[in-house]
NUKEZA-758454 format. One record per residue (C-alpha): chain; x, y negated, z negated. Coordinates in steps of 0.05 Angstrom, whole numbers, always signed. Each point is the difference from the previous one (the first is absolute). Layout:
REM residues N
<pt><chaine>A</chaine><x>X</x><y>Y</y><z>Z</z></pt>
...
END
This chain:
REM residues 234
<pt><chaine>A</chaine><x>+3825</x><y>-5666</y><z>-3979</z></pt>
<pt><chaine>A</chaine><x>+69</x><y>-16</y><z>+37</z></pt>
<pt><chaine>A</chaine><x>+13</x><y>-14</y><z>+70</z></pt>
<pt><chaine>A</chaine><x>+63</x><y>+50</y><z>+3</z></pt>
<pt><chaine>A</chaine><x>+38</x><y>-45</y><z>+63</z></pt>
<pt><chaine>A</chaine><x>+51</x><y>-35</y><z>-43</z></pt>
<pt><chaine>A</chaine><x>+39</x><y>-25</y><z>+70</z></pt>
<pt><chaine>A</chaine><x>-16</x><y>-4</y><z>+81</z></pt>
<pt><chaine>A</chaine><x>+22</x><y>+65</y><z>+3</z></pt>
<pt><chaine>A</chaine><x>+1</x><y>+42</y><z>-63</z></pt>
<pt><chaine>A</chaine><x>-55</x><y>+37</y><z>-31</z></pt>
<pt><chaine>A</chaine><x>+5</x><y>+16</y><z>-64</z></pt>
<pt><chaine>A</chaine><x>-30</x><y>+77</y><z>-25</z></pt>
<pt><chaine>A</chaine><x>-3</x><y>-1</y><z>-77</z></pt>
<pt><chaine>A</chaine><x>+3</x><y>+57</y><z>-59</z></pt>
<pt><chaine>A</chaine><x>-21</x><y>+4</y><z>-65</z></pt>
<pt><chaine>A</chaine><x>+74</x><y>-4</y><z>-38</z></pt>
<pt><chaine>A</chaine><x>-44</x><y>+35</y><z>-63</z></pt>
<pt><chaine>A</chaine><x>+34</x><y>-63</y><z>-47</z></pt>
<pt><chaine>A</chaine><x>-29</x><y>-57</y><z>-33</z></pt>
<pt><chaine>A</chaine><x>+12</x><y>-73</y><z>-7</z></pt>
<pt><chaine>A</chaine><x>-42</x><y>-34</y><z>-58</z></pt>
<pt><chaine>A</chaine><x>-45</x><y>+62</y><z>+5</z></pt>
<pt><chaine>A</chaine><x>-9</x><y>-8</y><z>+74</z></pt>
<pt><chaine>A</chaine><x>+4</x><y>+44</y><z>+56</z></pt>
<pt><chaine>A</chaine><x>+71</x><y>-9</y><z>+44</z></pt>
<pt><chaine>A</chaine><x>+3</x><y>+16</y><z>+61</z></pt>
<pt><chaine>A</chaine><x>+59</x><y>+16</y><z>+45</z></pt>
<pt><chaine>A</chaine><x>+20</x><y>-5</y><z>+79</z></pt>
<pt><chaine>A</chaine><x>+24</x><y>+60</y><z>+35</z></pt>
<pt><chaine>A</chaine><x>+34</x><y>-46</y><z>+50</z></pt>
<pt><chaine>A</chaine><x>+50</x><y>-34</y><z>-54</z></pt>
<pt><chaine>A</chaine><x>-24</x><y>+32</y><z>-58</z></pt>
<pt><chaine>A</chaine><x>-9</x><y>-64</y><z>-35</z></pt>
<pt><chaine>A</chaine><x>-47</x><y>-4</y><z>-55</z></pt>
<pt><chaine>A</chaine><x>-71</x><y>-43</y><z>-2</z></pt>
<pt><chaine>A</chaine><x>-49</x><y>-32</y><z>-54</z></pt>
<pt><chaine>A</chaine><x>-72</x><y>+31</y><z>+22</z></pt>
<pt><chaine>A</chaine><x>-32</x><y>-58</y><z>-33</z></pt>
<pt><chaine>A</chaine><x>+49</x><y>-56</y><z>+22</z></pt>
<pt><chaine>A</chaine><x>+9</x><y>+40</y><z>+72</z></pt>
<pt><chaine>A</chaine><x>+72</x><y>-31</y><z>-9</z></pt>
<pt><chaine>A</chaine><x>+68</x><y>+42</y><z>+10</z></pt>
<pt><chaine>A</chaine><x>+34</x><y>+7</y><z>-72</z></pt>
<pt><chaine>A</chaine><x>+64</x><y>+30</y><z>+20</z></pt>
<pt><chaine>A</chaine><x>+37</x><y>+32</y><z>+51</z></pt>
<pt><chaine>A</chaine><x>+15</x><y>-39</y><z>+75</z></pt>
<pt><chaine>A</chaine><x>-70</x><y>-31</y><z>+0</z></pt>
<pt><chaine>A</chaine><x>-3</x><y>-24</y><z>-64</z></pt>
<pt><chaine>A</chaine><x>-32</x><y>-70</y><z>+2</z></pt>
<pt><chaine>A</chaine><x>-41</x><y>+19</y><z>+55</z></pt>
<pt><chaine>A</chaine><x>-72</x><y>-12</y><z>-4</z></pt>
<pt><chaine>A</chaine><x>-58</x><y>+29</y><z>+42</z></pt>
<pt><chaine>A</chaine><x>-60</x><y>-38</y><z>+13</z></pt>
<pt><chaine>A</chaine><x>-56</x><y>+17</y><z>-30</z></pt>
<pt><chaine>A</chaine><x>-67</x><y>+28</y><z>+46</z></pt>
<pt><chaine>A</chaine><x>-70</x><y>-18</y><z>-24</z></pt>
<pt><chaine>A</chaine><x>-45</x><y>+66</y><z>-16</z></pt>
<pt><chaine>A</chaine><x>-56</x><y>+21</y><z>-35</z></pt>
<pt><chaine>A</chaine><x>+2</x><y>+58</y><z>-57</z></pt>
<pt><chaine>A</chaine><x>-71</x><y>+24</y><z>-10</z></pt>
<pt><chaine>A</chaine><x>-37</x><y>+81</y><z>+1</z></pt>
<pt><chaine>A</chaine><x>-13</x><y>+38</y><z>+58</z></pt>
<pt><chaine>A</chaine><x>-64</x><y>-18</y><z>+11</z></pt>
<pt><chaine>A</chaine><x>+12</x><y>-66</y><z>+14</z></pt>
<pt><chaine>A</chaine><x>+51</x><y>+2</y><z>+36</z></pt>
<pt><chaine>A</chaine><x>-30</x><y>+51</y><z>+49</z></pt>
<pt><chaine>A</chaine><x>-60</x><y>-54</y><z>-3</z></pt>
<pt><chaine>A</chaine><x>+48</x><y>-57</y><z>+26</z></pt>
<pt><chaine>A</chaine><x>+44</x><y>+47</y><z>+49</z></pt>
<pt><chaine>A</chaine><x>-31</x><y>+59</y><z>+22</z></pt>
<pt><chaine>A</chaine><x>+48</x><y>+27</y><z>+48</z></pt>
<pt><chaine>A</chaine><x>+57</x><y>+15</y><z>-48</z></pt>
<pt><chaine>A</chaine><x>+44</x><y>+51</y><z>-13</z></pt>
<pt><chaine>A</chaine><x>+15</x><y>+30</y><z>-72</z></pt>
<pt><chaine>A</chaine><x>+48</x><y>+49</y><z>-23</z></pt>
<pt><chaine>A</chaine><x>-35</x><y>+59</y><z>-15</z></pt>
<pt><chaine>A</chaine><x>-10</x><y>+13</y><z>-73</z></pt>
<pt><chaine>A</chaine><x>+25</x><y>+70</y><z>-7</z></pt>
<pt><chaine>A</chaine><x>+64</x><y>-31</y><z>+3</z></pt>
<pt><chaine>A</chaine><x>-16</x><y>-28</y><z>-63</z></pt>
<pt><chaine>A</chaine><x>-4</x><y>+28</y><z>-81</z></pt>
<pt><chaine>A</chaine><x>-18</x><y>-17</y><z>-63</z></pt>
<pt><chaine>A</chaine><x>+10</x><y>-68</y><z>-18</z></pt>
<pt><chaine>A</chaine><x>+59</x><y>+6</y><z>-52</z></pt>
<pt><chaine>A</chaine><x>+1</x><y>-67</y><z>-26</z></pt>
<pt><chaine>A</chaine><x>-77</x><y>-6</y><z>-19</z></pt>
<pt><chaine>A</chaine><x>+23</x><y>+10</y><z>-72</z></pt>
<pt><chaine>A</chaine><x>+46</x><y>-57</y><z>+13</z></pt>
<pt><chaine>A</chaine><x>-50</x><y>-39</y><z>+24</z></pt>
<pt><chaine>A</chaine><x>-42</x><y>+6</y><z>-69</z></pt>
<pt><chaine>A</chaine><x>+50</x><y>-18</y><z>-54</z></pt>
<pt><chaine>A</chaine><x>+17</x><y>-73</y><z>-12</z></pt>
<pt><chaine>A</chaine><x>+73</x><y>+12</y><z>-3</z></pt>
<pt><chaine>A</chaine><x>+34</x><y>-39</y><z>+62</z></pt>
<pt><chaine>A</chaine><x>+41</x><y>+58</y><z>+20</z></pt>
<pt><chaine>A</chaine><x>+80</x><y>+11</y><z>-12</z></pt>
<pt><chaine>A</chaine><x>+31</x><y>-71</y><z>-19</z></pt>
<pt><chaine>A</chaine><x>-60</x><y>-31</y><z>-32</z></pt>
<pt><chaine>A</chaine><x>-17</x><y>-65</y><z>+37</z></pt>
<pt><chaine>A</chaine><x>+21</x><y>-73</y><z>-8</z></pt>
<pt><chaine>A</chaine><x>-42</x><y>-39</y><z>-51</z></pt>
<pt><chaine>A</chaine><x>-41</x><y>-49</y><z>+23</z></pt>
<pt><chaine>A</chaine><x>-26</x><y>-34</y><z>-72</z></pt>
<pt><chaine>A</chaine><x>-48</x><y>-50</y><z>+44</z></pt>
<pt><chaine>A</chaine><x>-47</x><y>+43</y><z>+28</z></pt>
<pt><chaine>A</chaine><x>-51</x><y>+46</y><z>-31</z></pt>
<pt><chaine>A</chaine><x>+3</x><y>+55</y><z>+58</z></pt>
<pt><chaine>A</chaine><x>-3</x><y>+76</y><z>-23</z></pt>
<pt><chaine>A</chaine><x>+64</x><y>+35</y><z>+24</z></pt>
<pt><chaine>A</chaine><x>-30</x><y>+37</y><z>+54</z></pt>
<pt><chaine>A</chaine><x>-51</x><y>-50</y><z>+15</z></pt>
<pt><chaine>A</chaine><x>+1</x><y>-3</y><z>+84</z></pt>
<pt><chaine>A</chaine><x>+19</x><y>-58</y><z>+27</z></pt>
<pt><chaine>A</chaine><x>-7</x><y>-36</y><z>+75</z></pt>
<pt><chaine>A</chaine><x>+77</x><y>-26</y><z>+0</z></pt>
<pt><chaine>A</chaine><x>+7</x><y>-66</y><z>+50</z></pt>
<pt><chaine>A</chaine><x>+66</x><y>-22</y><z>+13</z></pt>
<pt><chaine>A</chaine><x>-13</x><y>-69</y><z>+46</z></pt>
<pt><chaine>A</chaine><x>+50</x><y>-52</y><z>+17</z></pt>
<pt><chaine>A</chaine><x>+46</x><y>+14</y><z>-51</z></pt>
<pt><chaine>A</chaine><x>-59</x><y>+7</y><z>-44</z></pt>
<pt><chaine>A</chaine><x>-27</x><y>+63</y><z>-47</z></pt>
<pt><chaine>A</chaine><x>-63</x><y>+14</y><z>-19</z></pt>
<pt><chaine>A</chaine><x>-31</x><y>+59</y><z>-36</z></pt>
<pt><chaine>A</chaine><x>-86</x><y>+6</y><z>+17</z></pt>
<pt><chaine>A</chaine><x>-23</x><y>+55</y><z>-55</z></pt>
<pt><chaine>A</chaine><x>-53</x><y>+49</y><z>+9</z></pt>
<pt><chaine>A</chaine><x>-35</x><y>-15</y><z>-56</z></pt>
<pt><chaine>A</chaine><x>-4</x><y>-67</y><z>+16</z></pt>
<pt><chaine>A</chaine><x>-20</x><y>+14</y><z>+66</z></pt>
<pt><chaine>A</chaine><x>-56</x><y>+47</y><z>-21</z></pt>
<pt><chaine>A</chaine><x>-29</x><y>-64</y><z>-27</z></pt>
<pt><chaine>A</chaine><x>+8</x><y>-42</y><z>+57</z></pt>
<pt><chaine>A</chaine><x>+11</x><y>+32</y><z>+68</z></pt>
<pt><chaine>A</chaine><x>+20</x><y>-64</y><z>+33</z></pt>
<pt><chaine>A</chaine><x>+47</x><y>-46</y><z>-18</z></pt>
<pt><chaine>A</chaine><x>+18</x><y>-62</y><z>+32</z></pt>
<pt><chaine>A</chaine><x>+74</x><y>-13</y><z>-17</z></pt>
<pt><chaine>A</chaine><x>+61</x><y>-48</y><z>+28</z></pt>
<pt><chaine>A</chaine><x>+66</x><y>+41</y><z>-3</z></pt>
<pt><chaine>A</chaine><x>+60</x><y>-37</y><z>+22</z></pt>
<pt><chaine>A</chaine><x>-42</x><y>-57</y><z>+25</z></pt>
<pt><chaine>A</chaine><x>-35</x><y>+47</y><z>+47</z></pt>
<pt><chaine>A</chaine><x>-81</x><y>+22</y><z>-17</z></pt>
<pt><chaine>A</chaine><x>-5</x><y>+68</y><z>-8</z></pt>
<pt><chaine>A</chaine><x>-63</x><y>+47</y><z>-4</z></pt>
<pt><chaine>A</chaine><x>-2</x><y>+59</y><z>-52</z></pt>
<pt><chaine>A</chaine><x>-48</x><y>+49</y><z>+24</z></pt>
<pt><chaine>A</chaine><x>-16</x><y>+58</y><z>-43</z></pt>
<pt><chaine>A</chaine><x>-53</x><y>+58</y><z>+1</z></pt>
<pt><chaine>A</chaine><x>-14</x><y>+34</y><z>-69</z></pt>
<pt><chaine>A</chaine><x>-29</x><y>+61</y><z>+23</z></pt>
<pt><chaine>A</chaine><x>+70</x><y>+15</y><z>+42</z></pt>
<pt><chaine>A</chaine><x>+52</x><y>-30</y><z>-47</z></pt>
<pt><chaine>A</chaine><x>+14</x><y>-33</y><z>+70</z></pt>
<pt><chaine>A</chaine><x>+28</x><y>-76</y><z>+20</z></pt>
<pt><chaine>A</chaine><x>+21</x><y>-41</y><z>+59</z></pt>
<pt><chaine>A</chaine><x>+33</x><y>-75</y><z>-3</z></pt>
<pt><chaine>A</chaine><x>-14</x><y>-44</y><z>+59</z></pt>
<pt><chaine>A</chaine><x>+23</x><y>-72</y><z>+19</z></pt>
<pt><chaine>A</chaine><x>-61</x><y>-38</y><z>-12</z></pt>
<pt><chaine>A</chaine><x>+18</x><y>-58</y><z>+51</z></pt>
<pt><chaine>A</chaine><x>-22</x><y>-2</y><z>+69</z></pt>
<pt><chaine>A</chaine><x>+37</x><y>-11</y><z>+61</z></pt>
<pt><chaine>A</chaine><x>-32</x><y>-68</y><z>+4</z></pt>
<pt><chaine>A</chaine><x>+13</x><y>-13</y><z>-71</z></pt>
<pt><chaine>A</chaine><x>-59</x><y>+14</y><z>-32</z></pt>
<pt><chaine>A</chaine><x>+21</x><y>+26</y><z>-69</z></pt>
<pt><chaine>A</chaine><x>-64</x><y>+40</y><z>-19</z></pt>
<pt><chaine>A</chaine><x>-35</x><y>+28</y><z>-68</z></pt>
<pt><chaine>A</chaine><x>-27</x><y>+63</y><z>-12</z></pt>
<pt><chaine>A</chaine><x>-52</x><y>+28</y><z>-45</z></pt>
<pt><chaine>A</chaine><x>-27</x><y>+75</y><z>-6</z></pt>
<pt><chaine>A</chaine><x>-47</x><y>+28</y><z>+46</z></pt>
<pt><chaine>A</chaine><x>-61</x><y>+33</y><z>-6</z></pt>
<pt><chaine>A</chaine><x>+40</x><y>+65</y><z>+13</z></pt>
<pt><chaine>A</chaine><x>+61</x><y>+37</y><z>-31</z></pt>
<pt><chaine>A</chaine><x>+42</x><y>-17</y><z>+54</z></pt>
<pt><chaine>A</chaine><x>-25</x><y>-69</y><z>+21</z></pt>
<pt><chaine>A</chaine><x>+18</x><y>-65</y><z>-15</z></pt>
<pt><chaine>A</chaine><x>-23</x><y>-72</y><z>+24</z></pt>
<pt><chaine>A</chaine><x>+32</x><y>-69</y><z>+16</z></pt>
<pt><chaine>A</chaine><x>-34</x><y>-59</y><z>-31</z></pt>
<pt><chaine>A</chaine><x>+15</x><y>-45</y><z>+56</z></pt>
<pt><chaine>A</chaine><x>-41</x><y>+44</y><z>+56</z></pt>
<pt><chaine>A</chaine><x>-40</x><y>+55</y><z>-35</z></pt>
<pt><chaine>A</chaine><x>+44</x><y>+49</y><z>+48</z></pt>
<pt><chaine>A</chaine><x>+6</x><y>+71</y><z>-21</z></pt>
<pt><chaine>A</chaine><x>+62</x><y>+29</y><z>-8</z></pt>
<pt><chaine>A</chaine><x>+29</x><y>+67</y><z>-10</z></pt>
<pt><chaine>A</chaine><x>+48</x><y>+11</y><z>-59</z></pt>
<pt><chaine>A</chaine><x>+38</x><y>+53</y><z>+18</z></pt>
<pt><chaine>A</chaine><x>+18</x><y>-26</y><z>+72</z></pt>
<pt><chaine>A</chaine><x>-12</x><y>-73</y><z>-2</z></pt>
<pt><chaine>A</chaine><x>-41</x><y>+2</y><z>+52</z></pt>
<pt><chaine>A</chaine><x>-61</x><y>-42</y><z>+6</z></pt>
<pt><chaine>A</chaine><x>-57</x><y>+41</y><z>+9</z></pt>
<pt><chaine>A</chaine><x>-59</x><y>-49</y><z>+11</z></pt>
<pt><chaine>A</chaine><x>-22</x><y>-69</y><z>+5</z></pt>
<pt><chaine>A</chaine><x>+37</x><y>-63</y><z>+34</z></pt>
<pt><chaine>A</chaine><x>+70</x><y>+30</y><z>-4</z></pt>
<pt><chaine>A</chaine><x>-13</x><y>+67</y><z>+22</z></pt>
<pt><chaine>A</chaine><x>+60</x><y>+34</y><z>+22</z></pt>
<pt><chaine>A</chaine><x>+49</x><y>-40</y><z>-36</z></pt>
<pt><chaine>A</chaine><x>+58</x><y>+37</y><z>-22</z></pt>
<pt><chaine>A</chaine><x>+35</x><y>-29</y><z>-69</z></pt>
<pt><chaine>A</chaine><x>+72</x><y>+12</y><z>+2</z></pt>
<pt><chaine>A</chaine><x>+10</x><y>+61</y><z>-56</z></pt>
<pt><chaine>A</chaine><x>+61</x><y>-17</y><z>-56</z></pt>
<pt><chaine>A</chaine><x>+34</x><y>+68</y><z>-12</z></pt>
<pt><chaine>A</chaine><x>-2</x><y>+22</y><z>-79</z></pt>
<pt><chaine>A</chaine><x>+22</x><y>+45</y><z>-45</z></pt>
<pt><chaine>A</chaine><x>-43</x><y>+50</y><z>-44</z></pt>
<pt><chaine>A</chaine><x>+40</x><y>+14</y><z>-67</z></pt>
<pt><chaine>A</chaine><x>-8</x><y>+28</y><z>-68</z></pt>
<pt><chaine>A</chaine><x>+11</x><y>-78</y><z>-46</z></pt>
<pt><chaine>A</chaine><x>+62</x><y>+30</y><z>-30</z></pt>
<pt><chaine>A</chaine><x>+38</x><y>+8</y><z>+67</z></pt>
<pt><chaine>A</chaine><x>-25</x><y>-73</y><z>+28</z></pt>
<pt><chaine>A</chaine><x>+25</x><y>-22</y><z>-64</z></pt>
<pt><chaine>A</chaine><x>+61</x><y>+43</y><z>+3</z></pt>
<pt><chaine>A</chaine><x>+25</x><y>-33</y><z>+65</z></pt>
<pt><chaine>A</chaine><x>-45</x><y>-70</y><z>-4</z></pt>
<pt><chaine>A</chaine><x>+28</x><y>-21</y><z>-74</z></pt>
<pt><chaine>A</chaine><x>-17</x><y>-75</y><z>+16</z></pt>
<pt><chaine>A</chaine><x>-61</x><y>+18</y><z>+43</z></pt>
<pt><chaine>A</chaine><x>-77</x><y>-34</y><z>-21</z></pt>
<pt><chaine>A</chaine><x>-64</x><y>+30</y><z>-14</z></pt>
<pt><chaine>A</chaine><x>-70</x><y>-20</y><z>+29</z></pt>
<pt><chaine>A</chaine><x>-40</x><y>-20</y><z>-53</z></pt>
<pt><chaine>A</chaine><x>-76</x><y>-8</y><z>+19</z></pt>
<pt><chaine>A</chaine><x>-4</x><y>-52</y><z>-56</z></pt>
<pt><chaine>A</chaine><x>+40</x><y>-60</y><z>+30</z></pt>
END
């Protein structure tokens, strides 16, 4: 997710131009009609070219939980929806139209899903299967300490700045529930989808969320050639 305000006072409104770019989607502007990287949310051509949005920290996760953690929303009514037409797709282990970059150093499935981090100049790729495994990871990216939430059940994850305002750099473990976690230092409950602590001494404290990108491994690797890998071993 983009913030679409590239300057004071434009607003950018963005179509899909139906190209690719190392099999990702590209978008376009109907103000200039430049052309954008979805994954690098960057302009590739055209008068913005260069341009880069900022990124906006969300969560991707199923209905249910979202409606869970915001009740009030809106959705778009599903009759304006069909068949999925890429479920096929989503089965075969081909990467799609160009192939994908090779990435000899990692063991990762082509289609394996991957939380992509890009930190401080810094790229990291979290995958699900290692995060099935362990559903919190505490990680430095870029010299800053990072929390990797993930819930199995959902296929869903949230990074969050482990450091407090007062400096207090904390470590978290699982909970005793699917969406809990707890800090070492103060036995505090947290929520891993919002970051939120949810009981004990810091009740109420809000970790700052790190905004991430869910990708198929062949499309981090596509655009993230030089990128790392999490390994739960080191």
């Amino acid at each position: 997710m983009y913030d679409r305000q590239v300057t004071e006072g434009q607003i950018l409104t963005f179509g899909v131009s139906g190209m690719l770019y190392r099999n990702g989607l590209i978008m376009y502007d109907h103000q200039t009609e430049s052309l954008w990287s979805h994954i690098l949310g960057r302009g590739i051509s055209g008068g913005n070219q260069g341009t880069q949005l900022t990124m906006i920290a969300a969560l991707q996760t199923d209905w249910r939980t979202w409606k869970e953690l915001h009740p009030e929303t809106l959705v778009v009514s599903p009759e304006h929806f069909g068949r999925d037409v890429y479920t096929s797709y989503y089965l075969r282990p081909d990467a799609g139209v160009l192939g994908r970059a090779t990435n000899p150093g990692e063991n990762l499935g082509t289609k394996e899903y991957v939380i992509g981090l890009r930190l401080g100049g810094e790229v990291k790729a979290y995958p699900f299967s290692v995060l099935s495994q362990q559903p919190v990871v505490n990680d430095v990216v870029a010299d800053i300490p990072v929390a990797v939430f993930f819930d199995k059940g959902t296929a869903s994850g949230a990074v969050f700045n482990r450091e407090l305002d007062d400096g207090t750099v904390l470590t978290f473990v699982p909970g005793d529930a699917s969406r809990a976690a707890n800090d070492d230092q103060t036995q505090s409950e947290w929520d891993i989808f919002t970051g939120r602590a949810i009981a004990g001494p810091l009740k109420d404290t809000q970790l700052t969320q790190v905004p991430i990108t869910y990708a198929f491994w062949f499309g981090w690797a596509d655009y993230h050639p030089q990128g790392t890998v999490y390994d739960s071993t080191q």
